[in-house]
VMD Tcl script that builds the backbone (N, CA, C; Angstrom):
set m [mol new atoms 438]
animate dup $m
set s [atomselect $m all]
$s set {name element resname resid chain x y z} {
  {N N UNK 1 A 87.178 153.028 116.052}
  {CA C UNK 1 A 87.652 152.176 114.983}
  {C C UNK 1 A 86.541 151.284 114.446}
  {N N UNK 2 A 85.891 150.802 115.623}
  {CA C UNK 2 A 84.473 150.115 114.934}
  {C C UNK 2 A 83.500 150.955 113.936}
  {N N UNK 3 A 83.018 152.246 114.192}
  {CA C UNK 3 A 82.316 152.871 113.409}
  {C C UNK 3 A 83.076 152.999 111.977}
  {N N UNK 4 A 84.457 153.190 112.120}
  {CA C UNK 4 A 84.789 153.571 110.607}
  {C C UNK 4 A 84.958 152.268 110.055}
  {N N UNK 5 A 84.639 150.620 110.519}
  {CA C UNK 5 A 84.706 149.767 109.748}
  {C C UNK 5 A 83.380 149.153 109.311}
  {N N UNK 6 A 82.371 149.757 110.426}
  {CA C UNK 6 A 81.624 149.277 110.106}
  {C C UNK 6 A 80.027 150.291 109.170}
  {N N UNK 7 A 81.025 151.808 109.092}
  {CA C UNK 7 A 80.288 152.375 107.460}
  {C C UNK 7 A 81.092 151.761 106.375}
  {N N UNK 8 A 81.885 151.200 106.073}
  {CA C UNK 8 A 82.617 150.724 105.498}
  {C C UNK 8 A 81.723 149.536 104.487}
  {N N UNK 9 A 81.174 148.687 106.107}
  {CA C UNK 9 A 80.550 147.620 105.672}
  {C C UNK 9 A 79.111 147.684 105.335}
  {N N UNK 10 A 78.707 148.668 106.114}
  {CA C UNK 10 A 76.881 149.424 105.914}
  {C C UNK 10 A 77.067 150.184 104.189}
  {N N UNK 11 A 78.261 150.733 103.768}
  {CA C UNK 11 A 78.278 151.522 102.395}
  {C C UNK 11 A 78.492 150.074 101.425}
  {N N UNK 12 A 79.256 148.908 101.719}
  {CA C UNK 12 A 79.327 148.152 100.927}
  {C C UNK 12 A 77.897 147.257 100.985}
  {N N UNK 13 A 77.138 147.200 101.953}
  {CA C UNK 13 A 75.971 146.419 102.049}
  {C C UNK 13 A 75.042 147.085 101.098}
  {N N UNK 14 A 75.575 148.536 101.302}
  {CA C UNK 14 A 73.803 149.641 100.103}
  {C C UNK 14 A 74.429 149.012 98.710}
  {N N UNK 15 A 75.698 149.534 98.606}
  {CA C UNK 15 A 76.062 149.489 97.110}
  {C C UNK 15 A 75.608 148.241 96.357}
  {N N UNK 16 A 75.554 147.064 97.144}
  {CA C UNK 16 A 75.389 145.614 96.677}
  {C C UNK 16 A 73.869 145.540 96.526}
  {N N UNK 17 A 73.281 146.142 97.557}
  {CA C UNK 17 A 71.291 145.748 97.414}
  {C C UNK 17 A 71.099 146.815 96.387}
  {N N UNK 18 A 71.850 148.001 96.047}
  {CA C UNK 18 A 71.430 149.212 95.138}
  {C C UNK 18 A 71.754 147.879 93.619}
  {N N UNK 19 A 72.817 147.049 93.149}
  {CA C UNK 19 A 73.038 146.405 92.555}
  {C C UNK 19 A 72.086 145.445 92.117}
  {N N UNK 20 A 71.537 144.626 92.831}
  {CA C UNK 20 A 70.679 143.581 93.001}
  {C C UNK 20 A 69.089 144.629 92.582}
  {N N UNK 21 A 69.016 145.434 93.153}
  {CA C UNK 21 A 67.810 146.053 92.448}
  {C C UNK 21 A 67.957 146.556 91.309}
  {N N UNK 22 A 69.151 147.119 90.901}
  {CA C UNK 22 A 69.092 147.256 89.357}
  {C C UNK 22 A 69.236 146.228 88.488}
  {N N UNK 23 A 69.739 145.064 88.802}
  {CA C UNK 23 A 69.545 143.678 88.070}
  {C C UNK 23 A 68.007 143.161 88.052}
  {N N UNK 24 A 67.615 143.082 89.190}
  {CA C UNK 24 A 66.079 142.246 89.017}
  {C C UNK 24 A 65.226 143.292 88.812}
  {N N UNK 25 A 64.258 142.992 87.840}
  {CA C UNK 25 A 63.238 143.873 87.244}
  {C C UNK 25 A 62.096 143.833 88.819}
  {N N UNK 26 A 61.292 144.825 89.001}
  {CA C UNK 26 A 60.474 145.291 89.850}
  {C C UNK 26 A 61.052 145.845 91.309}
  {N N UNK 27 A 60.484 146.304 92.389}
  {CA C UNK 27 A 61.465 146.564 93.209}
  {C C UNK 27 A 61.316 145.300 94.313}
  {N N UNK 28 A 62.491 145.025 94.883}
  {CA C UNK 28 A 63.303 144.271 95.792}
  {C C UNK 28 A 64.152 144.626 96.722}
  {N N UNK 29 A 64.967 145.339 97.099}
  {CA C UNK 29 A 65.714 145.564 97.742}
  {C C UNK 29 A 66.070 147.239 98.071}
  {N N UNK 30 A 65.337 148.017 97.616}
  {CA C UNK 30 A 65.039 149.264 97.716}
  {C C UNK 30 A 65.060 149.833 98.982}
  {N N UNK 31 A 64.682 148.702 99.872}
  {CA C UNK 31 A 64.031 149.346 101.194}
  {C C UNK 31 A 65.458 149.341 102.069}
  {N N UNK 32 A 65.398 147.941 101.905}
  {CA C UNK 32 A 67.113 147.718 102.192}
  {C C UNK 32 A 68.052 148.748 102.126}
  {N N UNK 33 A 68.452 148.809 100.692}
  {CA C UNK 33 A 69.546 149.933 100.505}
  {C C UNK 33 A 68.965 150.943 101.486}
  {N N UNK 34 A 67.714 151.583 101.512}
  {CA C UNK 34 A 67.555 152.977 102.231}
  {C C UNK 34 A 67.679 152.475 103.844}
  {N N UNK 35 A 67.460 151.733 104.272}
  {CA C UNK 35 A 68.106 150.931 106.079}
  {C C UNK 35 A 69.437 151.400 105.672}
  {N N UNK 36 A 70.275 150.605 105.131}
  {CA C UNK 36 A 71.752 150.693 105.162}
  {C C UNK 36 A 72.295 151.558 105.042}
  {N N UNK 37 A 71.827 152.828 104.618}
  {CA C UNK 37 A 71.799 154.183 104.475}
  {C C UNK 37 A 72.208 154.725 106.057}
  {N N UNK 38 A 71.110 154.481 106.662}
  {CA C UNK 38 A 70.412 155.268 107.653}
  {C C UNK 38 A 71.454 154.583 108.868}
  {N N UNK 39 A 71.838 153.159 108.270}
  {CA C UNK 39 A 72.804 152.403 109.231}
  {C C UNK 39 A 74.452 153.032 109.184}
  {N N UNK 40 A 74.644 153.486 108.006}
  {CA C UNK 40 A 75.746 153.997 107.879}
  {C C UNK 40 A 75.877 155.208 108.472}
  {N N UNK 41 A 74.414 155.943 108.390}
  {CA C UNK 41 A 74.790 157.126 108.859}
  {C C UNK 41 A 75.293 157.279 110.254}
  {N N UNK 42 A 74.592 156.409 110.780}
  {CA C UNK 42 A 74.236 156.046 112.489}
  {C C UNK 42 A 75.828 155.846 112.505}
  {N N UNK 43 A 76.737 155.133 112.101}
  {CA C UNK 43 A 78.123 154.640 112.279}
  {C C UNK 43 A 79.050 155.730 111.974}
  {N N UNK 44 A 78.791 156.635 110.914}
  {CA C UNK 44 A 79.578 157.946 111.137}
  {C C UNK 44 A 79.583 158.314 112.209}
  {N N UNK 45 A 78.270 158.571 112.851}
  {CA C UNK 45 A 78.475 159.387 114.085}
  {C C UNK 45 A 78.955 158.360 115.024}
  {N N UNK 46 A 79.219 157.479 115.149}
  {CA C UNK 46 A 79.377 156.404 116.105}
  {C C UNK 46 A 78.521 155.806 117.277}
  {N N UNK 47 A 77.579 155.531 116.089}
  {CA C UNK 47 A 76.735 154.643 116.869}
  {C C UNK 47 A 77.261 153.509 117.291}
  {N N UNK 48 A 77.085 152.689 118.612}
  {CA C UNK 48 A 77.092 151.617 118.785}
  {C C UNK 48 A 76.065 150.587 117.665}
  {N N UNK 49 A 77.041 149.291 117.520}
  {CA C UNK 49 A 76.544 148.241 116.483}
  {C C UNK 49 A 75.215 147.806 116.441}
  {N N UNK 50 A 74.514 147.410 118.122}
  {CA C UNK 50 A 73.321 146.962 117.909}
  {C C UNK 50 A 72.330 148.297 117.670}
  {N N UNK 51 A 73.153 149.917 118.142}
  {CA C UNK 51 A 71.676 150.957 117.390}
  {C C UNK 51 A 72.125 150.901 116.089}
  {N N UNK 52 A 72.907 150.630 115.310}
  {CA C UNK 52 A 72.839 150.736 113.558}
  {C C UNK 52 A 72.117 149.241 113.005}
  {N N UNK 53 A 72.464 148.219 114.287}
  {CA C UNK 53 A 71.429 147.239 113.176}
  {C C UNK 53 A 69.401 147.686 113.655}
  {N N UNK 54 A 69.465 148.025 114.498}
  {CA C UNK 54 A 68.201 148.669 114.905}
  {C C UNK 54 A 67.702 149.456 113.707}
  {N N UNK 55 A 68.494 150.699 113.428}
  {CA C UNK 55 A 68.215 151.464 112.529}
  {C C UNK 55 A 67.790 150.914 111.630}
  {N N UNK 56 A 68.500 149.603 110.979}
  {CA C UNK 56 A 68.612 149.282 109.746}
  {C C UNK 56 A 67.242 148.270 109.306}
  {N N UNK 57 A 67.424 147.491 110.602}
  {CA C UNK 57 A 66.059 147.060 110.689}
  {C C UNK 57 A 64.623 148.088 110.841}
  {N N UNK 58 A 64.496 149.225 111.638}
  {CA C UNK 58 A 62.965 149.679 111.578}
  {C C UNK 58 A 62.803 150.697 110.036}
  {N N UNK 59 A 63.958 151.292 109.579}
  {CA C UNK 59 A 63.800 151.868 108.385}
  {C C UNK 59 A 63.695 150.816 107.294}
  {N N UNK 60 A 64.699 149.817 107.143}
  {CA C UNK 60 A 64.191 148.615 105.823}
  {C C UNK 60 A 62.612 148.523 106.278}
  {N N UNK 61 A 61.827 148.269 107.430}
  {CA C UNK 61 A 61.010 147.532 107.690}
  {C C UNK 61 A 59.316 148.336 107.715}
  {N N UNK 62 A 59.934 149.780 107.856}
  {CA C UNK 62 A 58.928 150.911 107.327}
  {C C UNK 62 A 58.575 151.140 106.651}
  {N N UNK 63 A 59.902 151.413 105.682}
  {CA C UNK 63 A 59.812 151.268 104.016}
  {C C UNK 63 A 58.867 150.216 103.368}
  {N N UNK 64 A 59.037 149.173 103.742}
  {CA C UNK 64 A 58.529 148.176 103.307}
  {C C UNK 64 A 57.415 148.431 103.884}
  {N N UNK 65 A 56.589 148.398 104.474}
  {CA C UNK 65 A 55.450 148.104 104.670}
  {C C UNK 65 A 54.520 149.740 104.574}
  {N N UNK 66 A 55.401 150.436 104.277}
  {CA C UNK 66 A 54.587 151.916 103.659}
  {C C UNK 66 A 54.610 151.856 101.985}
  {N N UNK 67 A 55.595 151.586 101.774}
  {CA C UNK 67 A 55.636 151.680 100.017}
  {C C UNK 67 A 55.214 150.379 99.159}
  {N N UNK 68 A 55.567 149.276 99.924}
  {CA C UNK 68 A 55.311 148.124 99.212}
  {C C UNK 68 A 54.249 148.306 98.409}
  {N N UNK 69 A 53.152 147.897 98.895}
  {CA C UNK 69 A 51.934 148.272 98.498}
  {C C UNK 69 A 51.225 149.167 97.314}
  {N N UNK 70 A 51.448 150.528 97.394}
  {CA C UNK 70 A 52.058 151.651 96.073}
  {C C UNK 70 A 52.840 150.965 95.151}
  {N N UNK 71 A 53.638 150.662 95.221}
  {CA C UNK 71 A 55.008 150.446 94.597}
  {C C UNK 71 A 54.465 148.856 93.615}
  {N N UNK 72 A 53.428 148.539 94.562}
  {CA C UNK 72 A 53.407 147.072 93.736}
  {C C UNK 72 A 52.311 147.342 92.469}
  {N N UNK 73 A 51.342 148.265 92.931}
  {CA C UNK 73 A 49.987 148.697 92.788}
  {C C UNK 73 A 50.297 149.452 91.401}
  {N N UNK 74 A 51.617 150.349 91.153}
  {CA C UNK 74 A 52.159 151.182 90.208}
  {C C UNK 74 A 53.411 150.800 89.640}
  {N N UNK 75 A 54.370 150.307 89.833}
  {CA C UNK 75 A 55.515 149.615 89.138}
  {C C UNK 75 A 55.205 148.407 88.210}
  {N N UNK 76 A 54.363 147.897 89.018}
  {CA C UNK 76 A 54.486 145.840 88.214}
  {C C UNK 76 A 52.960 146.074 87.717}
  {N N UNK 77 A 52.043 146.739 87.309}
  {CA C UNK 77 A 50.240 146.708 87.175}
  {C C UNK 77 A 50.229 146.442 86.239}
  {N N UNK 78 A 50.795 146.830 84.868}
  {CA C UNK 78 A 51.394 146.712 83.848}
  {C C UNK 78 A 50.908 144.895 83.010}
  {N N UNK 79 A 49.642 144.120 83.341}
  {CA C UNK 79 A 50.062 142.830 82.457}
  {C C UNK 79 A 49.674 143.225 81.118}
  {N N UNK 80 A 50.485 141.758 80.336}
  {CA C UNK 80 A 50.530 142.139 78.812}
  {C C UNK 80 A 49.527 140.467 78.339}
  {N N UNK 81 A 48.151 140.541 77.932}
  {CA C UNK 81 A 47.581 139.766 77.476}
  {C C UNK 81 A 47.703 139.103 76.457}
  {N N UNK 82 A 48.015 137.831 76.303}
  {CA C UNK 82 A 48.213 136.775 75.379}
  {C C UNK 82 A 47.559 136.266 74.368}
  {N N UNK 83 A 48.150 135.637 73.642}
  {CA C UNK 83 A 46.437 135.574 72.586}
  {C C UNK 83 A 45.738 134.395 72.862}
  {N N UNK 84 A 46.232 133.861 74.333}
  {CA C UNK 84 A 45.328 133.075 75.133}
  {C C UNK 84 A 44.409 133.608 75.542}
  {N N UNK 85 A 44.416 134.851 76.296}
  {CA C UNK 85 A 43.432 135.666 76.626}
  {C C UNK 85 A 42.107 135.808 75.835}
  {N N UNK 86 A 42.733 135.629 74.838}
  {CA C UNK 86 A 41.223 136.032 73.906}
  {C C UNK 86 A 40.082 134.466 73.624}
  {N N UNK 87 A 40.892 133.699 74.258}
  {CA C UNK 87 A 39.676 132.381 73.775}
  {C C UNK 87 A 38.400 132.616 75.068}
  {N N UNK 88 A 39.021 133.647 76.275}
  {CA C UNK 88 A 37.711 133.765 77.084}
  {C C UNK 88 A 36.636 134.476 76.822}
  {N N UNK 89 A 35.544 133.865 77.100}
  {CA C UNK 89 A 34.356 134.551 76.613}
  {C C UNK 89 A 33.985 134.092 75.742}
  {N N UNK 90 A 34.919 132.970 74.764}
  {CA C UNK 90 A 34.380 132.055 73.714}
  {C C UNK 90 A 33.639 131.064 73.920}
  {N N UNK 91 A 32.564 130.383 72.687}
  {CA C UNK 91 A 32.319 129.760 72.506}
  {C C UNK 91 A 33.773 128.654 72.361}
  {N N UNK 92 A 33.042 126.692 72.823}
  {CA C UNK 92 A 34.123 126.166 72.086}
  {C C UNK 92 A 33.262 124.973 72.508}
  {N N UNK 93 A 33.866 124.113 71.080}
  {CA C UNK 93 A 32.988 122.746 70.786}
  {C C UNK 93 A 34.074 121.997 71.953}
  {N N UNK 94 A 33.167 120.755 72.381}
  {CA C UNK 94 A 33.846 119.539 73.039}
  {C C UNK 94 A 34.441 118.593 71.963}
  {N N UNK 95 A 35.700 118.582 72.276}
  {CA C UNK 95 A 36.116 117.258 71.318}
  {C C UNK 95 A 36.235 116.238 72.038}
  {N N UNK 96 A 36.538 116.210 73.814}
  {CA C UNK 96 A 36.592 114.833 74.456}
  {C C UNK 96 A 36.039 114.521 75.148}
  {N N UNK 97 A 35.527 114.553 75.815}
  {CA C UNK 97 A 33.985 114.142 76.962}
  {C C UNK 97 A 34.862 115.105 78.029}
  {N N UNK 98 A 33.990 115.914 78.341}
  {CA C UNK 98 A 34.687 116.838 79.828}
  {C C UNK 98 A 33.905 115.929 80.823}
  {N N UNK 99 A 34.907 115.424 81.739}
  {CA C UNK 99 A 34.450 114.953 83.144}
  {C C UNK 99 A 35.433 114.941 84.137}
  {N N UNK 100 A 34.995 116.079 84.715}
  {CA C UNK 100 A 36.069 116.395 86.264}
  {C C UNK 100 A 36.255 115.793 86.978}
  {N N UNK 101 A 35.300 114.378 87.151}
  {CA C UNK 101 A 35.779 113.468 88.374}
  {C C UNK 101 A 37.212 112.283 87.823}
  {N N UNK 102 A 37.053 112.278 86.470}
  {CA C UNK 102 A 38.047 111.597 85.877}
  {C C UNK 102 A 39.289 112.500 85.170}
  {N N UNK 103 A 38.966 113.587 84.970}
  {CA C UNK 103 A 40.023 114.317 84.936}
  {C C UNK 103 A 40.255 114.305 83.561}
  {N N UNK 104 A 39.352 114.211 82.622}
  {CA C UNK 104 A 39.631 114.005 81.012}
  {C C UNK 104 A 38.990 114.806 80.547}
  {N N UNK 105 A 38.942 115.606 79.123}
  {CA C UNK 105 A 37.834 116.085 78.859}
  {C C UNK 105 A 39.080 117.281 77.691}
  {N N UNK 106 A 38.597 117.748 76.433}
  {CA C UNK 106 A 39.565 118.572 75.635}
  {C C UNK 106 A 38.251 119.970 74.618}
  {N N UNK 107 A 38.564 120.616 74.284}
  {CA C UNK 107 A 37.675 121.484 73.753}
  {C C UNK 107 A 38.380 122.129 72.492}
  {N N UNK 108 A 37.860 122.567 71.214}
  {CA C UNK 108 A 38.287 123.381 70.615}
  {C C UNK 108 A 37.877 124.955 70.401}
  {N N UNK 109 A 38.908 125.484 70.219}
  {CA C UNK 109 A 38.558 127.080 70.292}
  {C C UNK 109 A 39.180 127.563 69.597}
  {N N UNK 110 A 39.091 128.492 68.314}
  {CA C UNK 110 A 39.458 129.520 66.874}
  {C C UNK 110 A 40.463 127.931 66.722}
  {N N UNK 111 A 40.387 127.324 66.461}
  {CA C UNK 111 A 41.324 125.886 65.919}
  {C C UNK 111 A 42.235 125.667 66.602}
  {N N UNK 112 A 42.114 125.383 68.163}
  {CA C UNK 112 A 43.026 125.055 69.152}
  {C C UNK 112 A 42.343 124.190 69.995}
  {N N UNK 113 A 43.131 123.211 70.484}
  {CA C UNK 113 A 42.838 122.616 70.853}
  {C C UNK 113 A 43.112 122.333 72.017}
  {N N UNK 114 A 42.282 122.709 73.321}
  {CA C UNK 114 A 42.846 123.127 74.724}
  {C C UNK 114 A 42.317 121.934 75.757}
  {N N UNK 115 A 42.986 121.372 76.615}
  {CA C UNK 115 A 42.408 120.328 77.855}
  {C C UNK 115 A 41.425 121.223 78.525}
  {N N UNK 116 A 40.282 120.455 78.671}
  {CA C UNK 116 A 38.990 121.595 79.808}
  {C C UNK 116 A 38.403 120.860 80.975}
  {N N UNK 117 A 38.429 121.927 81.384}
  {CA C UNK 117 A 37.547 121.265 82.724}
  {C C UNK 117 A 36.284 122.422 82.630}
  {N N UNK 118 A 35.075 121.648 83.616}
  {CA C UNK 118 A 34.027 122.417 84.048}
  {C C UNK 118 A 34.165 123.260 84.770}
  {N N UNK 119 A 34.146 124.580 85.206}
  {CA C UNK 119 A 33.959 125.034 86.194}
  {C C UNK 119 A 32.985 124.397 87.492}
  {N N UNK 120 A 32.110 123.968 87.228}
  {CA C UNK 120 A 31.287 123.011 88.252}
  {C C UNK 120 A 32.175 121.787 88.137}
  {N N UNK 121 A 31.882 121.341 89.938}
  {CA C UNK 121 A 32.786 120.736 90.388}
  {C C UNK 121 A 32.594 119.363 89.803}
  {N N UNK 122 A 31.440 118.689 90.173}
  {CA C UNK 122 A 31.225 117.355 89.270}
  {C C UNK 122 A 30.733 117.466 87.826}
  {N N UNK 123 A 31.222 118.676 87.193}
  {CA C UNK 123 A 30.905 118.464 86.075}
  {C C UNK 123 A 30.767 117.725 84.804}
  {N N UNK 124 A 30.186 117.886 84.008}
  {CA C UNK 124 A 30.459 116.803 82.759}
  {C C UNK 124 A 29.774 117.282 81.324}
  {N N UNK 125 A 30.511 117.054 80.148}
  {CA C UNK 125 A 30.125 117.891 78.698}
  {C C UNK 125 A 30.292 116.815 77.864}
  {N N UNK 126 A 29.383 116.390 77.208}
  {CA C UNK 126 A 29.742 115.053 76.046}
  {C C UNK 126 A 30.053 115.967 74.824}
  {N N UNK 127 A 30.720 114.348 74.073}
  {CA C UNK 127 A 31.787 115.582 72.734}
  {C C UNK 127 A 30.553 116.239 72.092}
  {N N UNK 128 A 30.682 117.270 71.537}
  {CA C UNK 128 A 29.877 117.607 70.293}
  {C C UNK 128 A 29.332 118.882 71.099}
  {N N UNK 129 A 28.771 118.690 72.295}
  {CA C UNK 129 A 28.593 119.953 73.158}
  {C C UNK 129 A 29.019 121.089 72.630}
  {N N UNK 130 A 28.461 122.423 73.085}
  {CA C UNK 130 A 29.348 123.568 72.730}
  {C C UNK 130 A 29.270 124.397 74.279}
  {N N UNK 131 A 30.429 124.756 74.885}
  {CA C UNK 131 A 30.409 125.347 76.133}
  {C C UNK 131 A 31.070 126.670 75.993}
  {N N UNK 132 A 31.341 127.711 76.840}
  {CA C UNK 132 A 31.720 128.805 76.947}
  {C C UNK 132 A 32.970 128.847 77.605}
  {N N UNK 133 A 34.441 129.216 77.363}
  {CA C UNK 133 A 35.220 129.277 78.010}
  {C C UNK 133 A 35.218 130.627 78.935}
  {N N UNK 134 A 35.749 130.262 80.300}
  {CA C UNK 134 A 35.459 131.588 81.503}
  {C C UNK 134 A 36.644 131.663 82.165}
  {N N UNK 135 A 38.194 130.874 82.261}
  {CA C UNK 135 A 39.074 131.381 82.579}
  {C C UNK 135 A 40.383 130.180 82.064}
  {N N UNK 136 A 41.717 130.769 82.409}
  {CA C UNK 136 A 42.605 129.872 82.126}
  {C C UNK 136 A 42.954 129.365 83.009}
  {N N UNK 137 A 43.487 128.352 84.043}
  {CA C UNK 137 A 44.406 127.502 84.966}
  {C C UNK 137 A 45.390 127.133 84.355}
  {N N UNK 138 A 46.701 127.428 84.587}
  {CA C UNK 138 A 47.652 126.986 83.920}
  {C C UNK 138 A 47.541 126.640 82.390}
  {N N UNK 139 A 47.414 125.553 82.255}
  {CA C UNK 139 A 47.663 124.885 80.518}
  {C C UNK 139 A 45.688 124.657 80.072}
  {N N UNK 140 A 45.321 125.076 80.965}
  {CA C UNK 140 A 43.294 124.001 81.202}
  {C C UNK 140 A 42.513 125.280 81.001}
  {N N UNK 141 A 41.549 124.926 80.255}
  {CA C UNK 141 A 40.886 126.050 79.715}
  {C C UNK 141 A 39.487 125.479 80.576}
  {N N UNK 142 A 39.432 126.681 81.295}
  {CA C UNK 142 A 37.932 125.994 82.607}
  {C C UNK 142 A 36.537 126.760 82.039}
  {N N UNK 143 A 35.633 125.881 81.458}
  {CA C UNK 143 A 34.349 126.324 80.584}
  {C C UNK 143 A 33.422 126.083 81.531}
  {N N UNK 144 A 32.641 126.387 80.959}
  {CA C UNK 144 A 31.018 126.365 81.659}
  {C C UNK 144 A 29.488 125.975 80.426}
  {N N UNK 145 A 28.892 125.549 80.746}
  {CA C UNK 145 A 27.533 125.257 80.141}
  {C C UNK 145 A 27.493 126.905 79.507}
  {N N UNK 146 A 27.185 126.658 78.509}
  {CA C UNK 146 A 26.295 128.194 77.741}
  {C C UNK 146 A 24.482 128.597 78.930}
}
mol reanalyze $m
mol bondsrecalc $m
mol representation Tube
mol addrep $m
């Protein structure tokens, strides 16, 4: 009686992670559903409870750590560049004094006007300067000396 309640509950556990992975974009719960699989199967035949959570655990946990990797490398590789992207590699005038120890400092680039920091750590750029932008941090456009 336990096995037939508890494919019951191993078929309602896949159906729900099979759910949840078709809602959230990339994979998540893939590995899962295929454990709960393997857990259900185990309960047809009547496995005892702790070999189906066994099961369920070394197959979710195989999966995962054989495919993850692939799966991340080829599903999600895919970024889509911004037209932030393109101010790197630019030139861009100082409009506010860049100084990293005070934490102030603004630059313009194609007529934008971005907060900067130096890439060097105590850095510093007086206005009028012209520096090279080399990456984004969040909202901070991090330049460097030409």
């Amino acid at each position: 009686m336990l096995s037939v309640n508890m494919t019951v509950v191993w078929l309602v556990a896949m159906i729900i992670l099979l759910v949840i992975e078709g809602l959230i974009p990339g994979l998540v719960s893939i590995w899962f559903a295929a454990g709960a699989l393997v857990a259900m199967v185990a309960a047809l035949f009547g496995a005892p409870l702790w070999l189906q959570l066994v099961w369920f655990l070394v197959v979710s946990i195989v999966l995962l750590a054989l495919t993850r990797p692939l799966a991340k490398k080829y599903v999600n590789s895919r970024t889509m560049p911004t037209n932030a992207d393109r101010t790197i590699g630019k030139e861009c005038v100082v409009t506010e004094e860049i100084d990293n120890l005070r934490g102030t400092g603004a630059v313009s680039v194609d007529g934008k006007i971005w907060t900067a920091r130096l890439e060097q750590e105590d850095g510093r750029a007086p206005k009028g300067s012209v520096v090279k932008a080399v990456r984004i941090e969040g909202v901070r456009l991090i330049v460097t000396d030409r």
